[in-house]
PyMOL Python script that loads the backbone (N, CA, C, O; Angstrom):
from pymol import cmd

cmd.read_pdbstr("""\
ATOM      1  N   UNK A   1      89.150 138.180  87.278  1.00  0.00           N
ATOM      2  CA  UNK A   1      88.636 137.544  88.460  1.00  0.00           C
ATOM      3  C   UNK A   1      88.995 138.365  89.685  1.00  0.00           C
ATOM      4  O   UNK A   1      88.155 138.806  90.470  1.00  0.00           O
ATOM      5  N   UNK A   2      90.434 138.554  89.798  1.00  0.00           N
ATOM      6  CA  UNK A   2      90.324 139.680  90.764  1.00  0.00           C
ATOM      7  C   UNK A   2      89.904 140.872  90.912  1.00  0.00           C
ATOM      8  O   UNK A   2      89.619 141.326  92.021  1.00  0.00           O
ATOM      9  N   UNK A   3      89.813 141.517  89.854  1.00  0.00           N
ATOM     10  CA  UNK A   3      89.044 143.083  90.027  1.00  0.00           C
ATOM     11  C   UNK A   3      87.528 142.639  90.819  1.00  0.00           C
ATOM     12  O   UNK A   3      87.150 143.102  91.896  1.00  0.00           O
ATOM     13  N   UNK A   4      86.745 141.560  89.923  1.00  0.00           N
ATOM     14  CA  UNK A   4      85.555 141.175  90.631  1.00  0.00           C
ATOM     15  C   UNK A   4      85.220 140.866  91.863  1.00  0.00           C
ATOM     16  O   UNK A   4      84.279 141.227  92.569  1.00  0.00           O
ATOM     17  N   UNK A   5      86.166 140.105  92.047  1.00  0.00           N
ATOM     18  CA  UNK A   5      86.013 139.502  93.761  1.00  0.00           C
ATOM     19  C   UNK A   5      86.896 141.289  94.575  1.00  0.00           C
ATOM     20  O   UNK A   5      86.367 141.545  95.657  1.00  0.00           O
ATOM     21  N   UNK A   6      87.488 141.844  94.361  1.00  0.00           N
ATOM     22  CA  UNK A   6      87.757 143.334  95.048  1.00  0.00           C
ATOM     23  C   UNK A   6      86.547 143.882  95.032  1.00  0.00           C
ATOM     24  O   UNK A   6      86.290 144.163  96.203  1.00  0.00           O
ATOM     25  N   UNK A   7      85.448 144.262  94.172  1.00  0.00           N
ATOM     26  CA  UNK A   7      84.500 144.799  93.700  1.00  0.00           C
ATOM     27  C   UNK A   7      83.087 144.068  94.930  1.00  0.00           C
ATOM     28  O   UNK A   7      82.289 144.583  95.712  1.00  0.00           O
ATOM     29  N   UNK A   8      83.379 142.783  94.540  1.00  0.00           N
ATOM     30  CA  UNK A   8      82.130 141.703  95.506  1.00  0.00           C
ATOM     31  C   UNK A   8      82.552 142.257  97.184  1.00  0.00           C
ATOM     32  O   UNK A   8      81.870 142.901  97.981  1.00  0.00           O
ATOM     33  N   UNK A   9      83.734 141.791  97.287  1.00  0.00           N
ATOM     34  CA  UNK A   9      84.258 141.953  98.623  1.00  0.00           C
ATOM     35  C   UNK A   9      83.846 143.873  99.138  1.00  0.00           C
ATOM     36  O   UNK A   9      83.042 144.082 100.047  1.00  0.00           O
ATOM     37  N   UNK A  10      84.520 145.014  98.411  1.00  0.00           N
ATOM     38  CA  UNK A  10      84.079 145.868  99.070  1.00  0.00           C
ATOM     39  C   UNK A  10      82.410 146.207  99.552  1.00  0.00           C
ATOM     40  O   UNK A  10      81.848 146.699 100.530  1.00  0.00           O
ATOM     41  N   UNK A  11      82.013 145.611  98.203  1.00  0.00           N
ATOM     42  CA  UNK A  11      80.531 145.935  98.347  1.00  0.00           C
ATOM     43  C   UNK A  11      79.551 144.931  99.300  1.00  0.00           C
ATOM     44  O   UNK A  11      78.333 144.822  99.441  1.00  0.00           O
ATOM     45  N   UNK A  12      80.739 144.257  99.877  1.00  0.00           N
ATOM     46  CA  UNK A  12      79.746 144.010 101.021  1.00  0.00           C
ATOM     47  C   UNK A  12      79.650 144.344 102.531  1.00  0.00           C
ATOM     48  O   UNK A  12      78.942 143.926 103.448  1.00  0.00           O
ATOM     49  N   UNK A  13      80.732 145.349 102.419  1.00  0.00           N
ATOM     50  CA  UNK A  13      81.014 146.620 103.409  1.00  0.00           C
ATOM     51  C   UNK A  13      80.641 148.063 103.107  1.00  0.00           C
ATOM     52  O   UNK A  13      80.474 148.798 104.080  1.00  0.00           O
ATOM     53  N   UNK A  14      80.474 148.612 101.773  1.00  0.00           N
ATOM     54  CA  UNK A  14      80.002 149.972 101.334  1.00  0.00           C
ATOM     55  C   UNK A  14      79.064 149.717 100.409  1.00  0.00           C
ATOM     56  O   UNK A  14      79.153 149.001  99.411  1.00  0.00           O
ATOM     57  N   UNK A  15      78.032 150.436 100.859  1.00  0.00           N
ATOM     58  CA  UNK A  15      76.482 150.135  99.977  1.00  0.00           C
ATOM     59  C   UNK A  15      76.611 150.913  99.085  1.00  0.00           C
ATOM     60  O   UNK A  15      76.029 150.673  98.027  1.00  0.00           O
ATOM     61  N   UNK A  16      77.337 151.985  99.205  1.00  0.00           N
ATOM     62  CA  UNK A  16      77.638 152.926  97.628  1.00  0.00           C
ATOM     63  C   UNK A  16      77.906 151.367  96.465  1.00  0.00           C
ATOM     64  O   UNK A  16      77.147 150.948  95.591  1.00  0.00           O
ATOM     65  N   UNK A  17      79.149 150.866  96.873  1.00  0.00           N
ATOM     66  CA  UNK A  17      78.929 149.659  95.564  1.00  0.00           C
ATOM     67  C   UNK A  17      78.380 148.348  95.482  1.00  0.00           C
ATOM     68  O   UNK A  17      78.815 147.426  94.793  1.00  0.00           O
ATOM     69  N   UNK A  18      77.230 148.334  96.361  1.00  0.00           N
ATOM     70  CA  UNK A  18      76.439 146.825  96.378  1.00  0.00           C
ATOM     71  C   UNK A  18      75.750 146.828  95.163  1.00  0.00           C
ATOM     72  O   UNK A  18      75.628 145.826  94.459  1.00  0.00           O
ATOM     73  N   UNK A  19      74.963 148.746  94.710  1.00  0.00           N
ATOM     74  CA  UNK A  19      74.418 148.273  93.655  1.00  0.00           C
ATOM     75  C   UNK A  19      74.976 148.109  91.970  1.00  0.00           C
ATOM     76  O   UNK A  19      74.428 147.973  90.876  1.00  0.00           O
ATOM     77  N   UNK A  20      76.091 148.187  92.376  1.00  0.00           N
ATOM     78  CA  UNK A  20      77.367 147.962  91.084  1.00  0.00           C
ATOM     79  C   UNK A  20      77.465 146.810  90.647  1.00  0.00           C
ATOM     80  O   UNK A  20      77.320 146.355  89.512  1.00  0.00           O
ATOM     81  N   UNK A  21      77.963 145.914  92.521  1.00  0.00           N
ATOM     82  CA  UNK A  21      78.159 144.446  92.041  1.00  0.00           C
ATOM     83  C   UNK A  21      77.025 143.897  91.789  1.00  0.00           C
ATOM     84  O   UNK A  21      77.097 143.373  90.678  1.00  0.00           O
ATOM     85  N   UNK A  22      75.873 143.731  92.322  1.00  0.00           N
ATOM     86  CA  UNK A  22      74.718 143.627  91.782  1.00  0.00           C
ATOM     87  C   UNK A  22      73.865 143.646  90.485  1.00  0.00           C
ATOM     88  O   UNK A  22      72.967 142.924  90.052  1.00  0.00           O
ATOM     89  N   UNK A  23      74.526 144.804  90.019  1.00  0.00           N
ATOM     90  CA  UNK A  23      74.335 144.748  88.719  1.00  0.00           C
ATOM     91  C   UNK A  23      75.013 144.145  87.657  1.00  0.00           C
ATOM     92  O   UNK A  23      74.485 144.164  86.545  1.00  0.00           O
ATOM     93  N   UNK A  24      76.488 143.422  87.882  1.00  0.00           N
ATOM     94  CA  UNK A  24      77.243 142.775  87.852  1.00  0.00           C
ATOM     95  C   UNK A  24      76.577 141.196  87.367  1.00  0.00           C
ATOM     96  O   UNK A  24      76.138 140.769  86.299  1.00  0.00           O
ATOM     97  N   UNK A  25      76.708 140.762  88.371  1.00  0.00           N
ATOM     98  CA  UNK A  25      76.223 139.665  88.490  1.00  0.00           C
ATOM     99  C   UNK A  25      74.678 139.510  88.460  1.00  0.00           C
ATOM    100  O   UNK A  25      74.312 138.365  88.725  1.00  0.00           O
ATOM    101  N   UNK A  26      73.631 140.453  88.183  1.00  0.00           N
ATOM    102  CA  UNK A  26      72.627 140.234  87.440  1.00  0.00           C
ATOM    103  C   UNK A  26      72.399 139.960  85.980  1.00  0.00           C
ATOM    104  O   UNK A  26      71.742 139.033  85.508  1.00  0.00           O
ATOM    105  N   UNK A  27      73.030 140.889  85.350  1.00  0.00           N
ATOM    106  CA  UNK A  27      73.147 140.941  84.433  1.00  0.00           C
ATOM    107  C   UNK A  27      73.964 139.730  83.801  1.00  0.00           C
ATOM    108  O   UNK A  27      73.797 139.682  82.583  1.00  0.00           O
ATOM    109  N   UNK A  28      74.596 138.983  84.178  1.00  0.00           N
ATOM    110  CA  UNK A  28      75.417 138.027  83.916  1.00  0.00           C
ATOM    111  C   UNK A  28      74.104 136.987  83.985  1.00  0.00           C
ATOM    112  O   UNK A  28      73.774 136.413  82.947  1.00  0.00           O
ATOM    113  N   UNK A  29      73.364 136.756  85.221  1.00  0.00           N
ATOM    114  CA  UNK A  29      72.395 136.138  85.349  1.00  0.00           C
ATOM    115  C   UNK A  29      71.387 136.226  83.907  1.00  0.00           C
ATOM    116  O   UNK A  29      70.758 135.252  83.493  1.00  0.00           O
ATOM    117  N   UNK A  30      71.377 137.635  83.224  1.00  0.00           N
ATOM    118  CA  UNK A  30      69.970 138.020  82.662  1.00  0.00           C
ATOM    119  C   UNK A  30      70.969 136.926  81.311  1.00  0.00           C
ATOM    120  O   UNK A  30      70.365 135.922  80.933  1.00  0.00           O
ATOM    121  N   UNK A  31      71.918 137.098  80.896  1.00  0.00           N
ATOM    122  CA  UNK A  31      73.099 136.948  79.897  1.00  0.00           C
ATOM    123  C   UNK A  31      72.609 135.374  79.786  1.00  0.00           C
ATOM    124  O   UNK A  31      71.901 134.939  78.878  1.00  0.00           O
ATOM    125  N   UNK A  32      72.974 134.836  80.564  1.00  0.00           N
ATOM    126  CA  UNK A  32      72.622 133.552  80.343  1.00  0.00           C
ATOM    127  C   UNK A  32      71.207 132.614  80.593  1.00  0.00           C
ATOM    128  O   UNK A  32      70.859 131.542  80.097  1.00  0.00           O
ATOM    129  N   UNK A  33      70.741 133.262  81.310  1.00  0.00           N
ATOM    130  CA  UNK A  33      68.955 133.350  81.313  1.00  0.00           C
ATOM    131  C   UNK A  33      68.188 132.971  79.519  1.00  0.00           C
ATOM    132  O   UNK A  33      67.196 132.354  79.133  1.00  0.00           O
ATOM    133  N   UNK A  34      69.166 133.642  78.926  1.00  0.00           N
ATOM    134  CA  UNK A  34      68.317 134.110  77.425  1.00  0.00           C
ATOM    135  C   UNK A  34      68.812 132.936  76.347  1.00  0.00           C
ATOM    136  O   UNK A  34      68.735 132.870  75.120  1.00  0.00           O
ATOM    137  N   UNK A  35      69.388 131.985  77.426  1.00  0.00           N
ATOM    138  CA  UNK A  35      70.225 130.890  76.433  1.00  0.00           C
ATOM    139  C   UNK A  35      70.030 129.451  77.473  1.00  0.00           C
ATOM    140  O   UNK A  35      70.489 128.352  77.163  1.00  0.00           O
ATOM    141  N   UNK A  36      69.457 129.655  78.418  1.00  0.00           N
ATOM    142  CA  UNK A  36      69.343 128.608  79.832  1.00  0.00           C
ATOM    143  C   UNK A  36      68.047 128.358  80.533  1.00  0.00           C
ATOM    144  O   UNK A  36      67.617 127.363  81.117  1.00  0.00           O
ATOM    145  N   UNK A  37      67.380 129.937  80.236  1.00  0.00           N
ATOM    146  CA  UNK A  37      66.513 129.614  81.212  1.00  0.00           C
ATOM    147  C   UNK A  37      66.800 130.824  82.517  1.00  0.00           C
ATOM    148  O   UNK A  37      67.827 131.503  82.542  1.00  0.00           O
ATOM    149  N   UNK A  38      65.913 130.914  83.354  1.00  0.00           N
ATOM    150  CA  UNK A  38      65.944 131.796  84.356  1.00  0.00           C
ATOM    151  C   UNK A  38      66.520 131.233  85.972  1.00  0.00           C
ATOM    152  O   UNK A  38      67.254 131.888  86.711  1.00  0.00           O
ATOM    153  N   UNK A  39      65.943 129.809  86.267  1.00  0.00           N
ATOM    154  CA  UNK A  39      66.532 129.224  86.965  1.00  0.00           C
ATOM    155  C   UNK A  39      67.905 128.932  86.710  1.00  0.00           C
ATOM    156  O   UNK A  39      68.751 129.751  87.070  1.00  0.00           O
ATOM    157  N   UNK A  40      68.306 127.673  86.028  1.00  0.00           N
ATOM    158  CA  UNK A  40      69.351 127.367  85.773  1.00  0.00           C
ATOM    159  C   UNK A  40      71.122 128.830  85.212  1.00  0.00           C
ATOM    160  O   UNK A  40      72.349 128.853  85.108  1.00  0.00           O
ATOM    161  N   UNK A  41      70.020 129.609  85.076  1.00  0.00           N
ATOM    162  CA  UNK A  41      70.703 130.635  85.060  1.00  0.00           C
ATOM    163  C   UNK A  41      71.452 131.205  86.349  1.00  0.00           C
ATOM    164  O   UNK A  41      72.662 131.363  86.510  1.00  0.00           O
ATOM    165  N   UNK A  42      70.536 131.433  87.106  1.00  0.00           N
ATOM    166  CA  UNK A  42      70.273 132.177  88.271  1.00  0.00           C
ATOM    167  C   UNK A  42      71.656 131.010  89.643  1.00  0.00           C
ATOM    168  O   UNK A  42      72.389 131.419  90.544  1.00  0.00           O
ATOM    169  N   UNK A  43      71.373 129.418  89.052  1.00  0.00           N
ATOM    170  CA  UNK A  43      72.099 128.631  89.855  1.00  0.00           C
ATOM    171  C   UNK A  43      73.290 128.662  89.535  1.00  0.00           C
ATOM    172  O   UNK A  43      74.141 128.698  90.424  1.00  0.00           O
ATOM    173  N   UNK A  44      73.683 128.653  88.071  1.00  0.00           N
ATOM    174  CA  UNK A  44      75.136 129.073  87.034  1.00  0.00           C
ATOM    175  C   UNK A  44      75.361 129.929  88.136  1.00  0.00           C
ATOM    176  O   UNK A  44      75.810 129.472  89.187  1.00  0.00           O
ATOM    177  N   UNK A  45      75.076 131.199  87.989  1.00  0.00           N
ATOM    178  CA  UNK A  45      75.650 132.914  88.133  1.00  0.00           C
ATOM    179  C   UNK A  45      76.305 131.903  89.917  1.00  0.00           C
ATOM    180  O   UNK A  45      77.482 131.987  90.268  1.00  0.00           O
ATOM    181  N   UNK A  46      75.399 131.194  90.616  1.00  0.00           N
ATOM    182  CA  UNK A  46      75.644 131.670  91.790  1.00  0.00           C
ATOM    183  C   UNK A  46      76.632 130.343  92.061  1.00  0.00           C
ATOM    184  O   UNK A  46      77.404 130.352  93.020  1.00  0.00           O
ATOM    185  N   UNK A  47      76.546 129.137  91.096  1.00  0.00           N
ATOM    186  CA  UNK A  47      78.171 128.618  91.480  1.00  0.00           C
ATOM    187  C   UNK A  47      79.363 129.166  90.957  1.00  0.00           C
ATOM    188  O   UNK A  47      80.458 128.803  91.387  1.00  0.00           O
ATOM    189  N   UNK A  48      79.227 130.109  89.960  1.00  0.00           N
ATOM    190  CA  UNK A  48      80.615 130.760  89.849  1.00  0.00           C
ATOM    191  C   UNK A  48      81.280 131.360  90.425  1.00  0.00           C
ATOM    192  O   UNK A  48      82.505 131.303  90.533  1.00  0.00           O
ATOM    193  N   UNK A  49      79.864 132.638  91.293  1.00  0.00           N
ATOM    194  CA  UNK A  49      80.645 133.128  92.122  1.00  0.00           C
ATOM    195  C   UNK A  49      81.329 132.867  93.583  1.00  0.00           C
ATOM    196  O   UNK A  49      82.060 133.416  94.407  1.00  0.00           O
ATOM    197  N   UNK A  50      80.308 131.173  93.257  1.00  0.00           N
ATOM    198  CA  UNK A  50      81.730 130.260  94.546  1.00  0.00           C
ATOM    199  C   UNK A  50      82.729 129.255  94.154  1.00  0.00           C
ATOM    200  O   UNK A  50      83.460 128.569  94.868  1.00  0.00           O
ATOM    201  N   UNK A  51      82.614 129.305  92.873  1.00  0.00           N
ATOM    202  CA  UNK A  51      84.177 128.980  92.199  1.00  0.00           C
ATOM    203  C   UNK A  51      85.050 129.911  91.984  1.00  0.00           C
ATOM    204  O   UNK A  51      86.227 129.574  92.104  1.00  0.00           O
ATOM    205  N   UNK A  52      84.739 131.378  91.598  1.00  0.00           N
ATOM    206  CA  UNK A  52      85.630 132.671  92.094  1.00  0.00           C
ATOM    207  C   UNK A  52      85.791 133.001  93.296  1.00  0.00           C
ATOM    208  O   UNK A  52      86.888 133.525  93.490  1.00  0.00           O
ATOM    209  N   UNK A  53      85.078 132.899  94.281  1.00  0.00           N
ATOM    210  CA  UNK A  53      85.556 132.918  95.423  1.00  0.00           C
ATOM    211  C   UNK A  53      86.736 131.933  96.101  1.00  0.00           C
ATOM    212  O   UNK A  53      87.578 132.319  96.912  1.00  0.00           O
ATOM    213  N   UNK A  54      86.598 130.581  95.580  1.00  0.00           N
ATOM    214  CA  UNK A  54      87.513 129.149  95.974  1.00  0.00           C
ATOM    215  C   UNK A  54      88.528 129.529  95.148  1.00  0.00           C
ATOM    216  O   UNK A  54      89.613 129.392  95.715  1.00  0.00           O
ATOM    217  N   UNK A  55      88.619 129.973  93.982  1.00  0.00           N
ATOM    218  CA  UNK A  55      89.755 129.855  93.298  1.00  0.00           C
ATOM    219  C   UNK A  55      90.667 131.491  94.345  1.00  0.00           C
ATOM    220  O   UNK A  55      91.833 131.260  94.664  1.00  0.00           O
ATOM    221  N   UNK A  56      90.222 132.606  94.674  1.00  0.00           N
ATOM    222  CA  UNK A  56      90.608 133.602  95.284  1.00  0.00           C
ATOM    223  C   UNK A  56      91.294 132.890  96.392  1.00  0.00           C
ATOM    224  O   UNK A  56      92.506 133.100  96.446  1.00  0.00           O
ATOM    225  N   UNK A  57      90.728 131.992  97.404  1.00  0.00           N
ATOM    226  CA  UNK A  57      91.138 131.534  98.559  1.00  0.00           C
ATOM    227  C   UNK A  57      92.228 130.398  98.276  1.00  0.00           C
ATOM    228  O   UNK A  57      93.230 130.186  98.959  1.00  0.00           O
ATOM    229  N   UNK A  58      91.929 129.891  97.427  1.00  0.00           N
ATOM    230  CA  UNK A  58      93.034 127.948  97.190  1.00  0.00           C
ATOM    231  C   UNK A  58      94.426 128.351  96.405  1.00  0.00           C
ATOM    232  O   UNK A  58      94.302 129.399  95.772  1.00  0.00           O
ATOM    233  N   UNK A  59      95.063 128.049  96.362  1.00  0.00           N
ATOM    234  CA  UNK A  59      96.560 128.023  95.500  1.00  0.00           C
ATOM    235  C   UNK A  59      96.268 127.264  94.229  1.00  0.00           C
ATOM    236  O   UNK A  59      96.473 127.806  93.143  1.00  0.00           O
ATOM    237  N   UNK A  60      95.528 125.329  94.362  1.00  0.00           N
ATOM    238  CA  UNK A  60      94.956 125.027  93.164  1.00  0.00           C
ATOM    239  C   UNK A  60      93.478 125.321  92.463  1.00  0.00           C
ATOM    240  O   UNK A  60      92.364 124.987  92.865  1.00  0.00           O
ATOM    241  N   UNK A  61      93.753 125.859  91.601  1.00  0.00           N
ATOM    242  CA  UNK A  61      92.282 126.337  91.335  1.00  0.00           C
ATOM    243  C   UNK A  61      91.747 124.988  90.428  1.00  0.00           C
ATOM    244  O   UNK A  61      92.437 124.086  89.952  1.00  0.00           O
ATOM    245  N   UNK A  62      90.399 125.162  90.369  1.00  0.00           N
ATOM    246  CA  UNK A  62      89.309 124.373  90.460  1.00  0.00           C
ATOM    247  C   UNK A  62      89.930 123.451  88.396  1.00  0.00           C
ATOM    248  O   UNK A  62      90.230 123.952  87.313  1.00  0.00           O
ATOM    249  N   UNK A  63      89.840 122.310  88.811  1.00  0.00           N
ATOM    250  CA  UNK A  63      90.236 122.188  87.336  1.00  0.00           C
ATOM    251  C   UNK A  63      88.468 122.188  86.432  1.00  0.00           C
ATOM    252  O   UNK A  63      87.275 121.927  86.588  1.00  0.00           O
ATOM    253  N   UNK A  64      89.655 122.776  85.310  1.00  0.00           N
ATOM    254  CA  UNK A  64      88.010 122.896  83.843  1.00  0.00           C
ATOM    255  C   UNK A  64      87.129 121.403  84.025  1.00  0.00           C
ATOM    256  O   UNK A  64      85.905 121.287  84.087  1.00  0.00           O
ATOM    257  N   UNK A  65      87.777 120.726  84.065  1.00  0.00           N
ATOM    258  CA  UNK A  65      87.216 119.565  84.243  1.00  0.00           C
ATOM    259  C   UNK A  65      85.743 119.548  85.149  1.00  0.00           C
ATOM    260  O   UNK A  65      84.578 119.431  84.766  1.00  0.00           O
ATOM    261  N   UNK A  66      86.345 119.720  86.549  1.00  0.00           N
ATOM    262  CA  UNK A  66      85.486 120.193  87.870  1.00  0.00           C
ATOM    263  C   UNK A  66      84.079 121.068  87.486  1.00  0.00           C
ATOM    264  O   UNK A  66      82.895 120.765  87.637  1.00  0.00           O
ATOM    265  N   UNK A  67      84.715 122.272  86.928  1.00  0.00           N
ATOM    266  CA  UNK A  67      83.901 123.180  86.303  1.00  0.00           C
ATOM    267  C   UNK A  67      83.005 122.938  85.408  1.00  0.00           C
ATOM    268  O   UNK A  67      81.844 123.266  85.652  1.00  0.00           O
ATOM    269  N   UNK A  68      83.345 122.294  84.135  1.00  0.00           N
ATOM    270  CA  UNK A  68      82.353 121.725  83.427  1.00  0.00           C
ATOM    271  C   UNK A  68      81.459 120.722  83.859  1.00  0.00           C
ATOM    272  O   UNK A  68      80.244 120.856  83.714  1.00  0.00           O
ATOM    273  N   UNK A  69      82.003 119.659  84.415  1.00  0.00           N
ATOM    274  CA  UNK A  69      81.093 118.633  85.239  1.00  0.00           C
ATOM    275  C   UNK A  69      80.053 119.481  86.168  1.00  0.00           C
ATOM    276  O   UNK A  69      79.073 118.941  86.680  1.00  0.00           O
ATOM    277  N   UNK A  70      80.218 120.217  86.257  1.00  0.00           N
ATOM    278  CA  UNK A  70      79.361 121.482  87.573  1.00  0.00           C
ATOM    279  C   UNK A  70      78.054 121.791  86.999  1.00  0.00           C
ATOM    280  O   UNK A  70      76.902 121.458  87.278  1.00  0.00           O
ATOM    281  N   UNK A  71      78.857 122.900  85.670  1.00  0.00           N
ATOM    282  CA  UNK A  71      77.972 123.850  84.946  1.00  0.00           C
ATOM    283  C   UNK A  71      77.165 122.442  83.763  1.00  0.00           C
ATOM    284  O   UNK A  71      76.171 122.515  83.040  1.00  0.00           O
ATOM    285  N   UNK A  72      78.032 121.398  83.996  1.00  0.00           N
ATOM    286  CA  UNK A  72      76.317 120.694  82.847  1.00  0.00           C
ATOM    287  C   UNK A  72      75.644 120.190  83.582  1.00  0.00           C
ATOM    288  O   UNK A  72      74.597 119.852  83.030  1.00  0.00           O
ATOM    289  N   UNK A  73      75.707 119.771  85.283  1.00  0.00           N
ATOM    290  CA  UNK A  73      74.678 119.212  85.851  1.00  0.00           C
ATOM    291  C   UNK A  73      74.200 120.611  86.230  1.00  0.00           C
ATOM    292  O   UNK A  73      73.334 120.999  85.446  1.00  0.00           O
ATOM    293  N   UNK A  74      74.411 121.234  86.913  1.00  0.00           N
ATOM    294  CA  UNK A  74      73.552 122.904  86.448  1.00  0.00           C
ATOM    295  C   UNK A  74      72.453 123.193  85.380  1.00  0.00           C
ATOM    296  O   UNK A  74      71.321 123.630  85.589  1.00  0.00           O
ATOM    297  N   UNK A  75      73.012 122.867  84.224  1.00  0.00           N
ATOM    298  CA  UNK A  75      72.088 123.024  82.671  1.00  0.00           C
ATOM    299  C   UNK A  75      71.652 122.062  82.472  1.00  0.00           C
ATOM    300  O   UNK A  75      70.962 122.016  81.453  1.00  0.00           O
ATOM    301  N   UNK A  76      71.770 120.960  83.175  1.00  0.00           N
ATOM    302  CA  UNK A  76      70.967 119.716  82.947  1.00  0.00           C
ATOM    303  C   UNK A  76      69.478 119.593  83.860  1.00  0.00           C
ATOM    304  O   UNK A  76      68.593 118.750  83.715  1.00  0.00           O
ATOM    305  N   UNK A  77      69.539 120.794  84.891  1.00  0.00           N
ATOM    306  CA  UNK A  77      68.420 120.590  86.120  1.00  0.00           C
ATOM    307  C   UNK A  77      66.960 121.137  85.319  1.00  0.00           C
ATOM    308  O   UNK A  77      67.029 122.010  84.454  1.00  0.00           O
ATOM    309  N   UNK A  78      66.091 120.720  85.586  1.00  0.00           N
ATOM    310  CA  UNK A  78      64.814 121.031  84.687  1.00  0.00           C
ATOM    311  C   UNK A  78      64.516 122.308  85.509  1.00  0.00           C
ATOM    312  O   UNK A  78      64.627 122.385  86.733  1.00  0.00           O
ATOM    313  N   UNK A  79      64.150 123.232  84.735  1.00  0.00           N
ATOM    314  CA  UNK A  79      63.391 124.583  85.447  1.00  0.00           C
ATOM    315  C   UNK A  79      61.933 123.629  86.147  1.00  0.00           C
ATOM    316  O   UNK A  79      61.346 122.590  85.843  1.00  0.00           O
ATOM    317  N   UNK A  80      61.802 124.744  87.287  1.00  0.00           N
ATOM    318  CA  UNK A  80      60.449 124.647  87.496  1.00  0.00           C
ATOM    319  C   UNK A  80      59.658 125.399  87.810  1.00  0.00           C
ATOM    320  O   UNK A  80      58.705 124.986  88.472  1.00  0.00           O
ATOM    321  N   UNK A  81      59.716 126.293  87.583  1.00  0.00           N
ATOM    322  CA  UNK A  81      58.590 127.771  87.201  1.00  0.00           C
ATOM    323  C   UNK A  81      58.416 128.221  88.435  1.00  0.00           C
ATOM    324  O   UNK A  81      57.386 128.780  88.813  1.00  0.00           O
ATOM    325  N   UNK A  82      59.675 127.945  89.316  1.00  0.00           N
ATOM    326  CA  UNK A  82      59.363 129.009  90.851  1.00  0.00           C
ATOM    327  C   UNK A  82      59.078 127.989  91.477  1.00  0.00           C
ATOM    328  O   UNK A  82      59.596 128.235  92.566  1.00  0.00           O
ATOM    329  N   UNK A  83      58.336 126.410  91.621  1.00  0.00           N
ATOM    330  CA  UNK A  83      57.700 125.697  92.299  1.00  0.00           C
ATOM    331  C   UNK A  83      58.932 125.393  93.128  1.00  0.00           C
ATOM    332  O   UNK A  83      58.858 124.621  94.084  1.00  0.00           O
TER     333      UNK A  83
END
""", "prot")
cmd.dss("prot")
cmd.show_as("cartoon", "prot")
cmd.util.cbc("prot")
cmd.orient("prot")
């Protein structure tokens, strides 16, 4: 978690590694896309990386509990084809 958030954080000051983290967290996106869906994928990738971010900033980090309750109303949202 920390190498990542070092990695997120520089690259949003040096464009040499935006397209690193980017690829990062796309690919994580594509990862679970192929088991979720493209939306619900796409919403996953992007509450984690504000549960890695909260857990970087807080002393208590987010309980599994929290997390799971998150990620199944996440996988529970119906795609809707872009609409």
């Amino acid at each position: 978690m920390q190498a990542t958030m070092a990695l997120v954080t520089a690259a949003a000051t040096d464009a040499n590694l935006r397209s690193l983290a980017a690829r990062w967290t796309d690919r994580l996106t594509d990862l679970l896309a192929a088991h979720v869906g493209p939306e619900r994928a796409q919403v996953a990738e992007l509450y984690l990386d504000g549960a890695m971010m909260h857990a970087a900033l807080h002393d208590e980090p987010l309980t599994r509990e929290a997390v799971t309750r998150a990620l199944r109303a996440i996988l529970a949202m119906p795609e809707t084809g872009g609409r």
